[in-house]
C-alpha positions in Angstrom: 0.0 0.0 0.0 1.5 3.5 -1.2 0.3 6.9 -2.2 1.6 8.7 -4.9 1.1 12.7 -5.4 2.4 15.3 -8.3 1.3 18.2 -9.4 0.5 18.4 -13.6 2.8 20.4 -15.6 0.8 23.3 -15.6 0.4 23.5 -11.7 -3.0 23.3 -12.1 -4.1 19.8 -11.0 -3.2 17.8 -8.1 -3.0 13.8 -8.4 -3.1 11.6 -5.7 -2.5 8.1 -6.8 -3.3 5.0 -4.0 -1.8 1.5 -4.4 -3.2 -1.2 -2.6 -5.5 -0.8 0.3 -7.0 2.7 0.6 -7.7 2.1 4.6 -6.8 4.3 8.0 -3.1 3.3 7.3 -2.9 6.5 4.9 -4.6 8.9 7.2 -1.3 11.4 7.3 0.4 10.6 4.0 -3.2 11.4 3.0 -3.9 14.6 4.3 0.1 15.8 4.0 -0.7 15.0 -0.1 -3.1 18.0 -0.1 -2.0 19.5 2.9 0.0 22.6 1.7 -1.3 23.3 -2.2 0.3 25.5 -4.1 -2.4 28.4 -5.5 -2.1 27.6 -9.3 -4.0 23.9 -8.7 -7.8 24.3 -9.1 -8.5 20.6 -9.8 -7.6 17.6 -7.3 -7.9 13.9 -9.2 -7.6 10.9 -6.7 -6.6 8.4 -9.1 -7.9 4.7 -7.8 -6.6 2.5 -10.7 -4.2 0.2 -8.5 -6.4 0.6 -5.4 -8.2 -2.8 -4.6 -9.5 -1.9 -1.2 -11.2 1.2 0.7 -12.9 0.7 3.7 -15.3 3.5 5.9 -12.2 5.4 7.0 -10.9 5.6 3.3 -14.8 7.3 2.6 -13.7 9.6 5.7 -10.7 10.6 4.6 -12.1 11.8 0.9 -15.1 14.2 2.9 -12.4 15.5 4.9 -10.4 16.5 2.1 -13.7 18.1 0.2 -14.2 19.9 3.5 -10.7 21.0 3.9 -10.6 22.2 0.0 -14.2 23.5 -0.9 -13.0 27.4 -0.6 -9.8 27.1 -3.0 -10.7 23.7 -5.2 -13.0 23.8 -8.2 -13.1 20.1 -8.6 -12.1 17.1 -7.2 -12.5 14.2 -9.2 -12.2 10.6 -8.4 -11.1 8.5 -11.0 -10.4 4.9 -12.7 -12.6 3.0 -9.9 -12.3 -1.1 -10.0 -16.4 -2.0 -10.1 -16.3 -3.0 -6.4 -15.5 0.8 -5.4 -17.3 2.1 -7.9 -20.6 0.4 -6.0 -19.0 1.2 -2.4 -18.7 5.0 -3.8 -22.3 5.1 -5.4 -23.9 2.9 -2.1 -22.1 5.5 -0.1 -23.8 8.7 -2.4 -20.2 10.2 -3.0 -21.5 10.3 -6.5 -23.7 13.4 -5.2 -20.1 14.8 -3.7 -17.6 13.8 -6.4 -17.1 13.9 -9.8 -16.3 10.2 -10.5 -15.2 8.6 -13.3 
């Protein structure tokens, strides 16, 4: 389990990037991976393609970040979902709170 974050070229879009288990483990690697943003990104993309678990505190984690972000973030978009998190996301309603794709 790892987390991955860069910044596009541009500055303007953050990726975080989870491999493995999405669980409490990456609370602060988490939190530090948005933490301190620089002003240029307006877009935040939590990229799920090599994540093959999330549990509740994973679903925590993601509304803490909206909350934290809502004044200065135009989007945050979750992408690349296996089908299982896909159904835990839309079961969950983040649907109504992301933009997932």
């Amino acid at each position: 389990m790892s987390l991955i974050h860069n910044t596009s070229a541009d500055g303007a879009t953050l990726t975080i990037r989870i491999k493995g288990k999405f669980d409490f483990n990456l609370v602060q690697s988490f939190r530090n991976a948005y933490g301190d943003l620089d002003a240029n990104v307006t877009q935040v993309v939590v990229d799920l393609r090599e994540t093959d678990y999330m549990d509740s505190s994973a679903l925590g984690m993601l509304l803490n970040m909206k909350k934290t972000l809502s004044d200065s973030i135009k989007t945050i978009q979750i992408s690349n979902c296996q089908p299982q998190l896909r159904k835990i996301l839309q079961i969950s309603r983040f649907d109504k709170k992301f933009d997932i794709k």
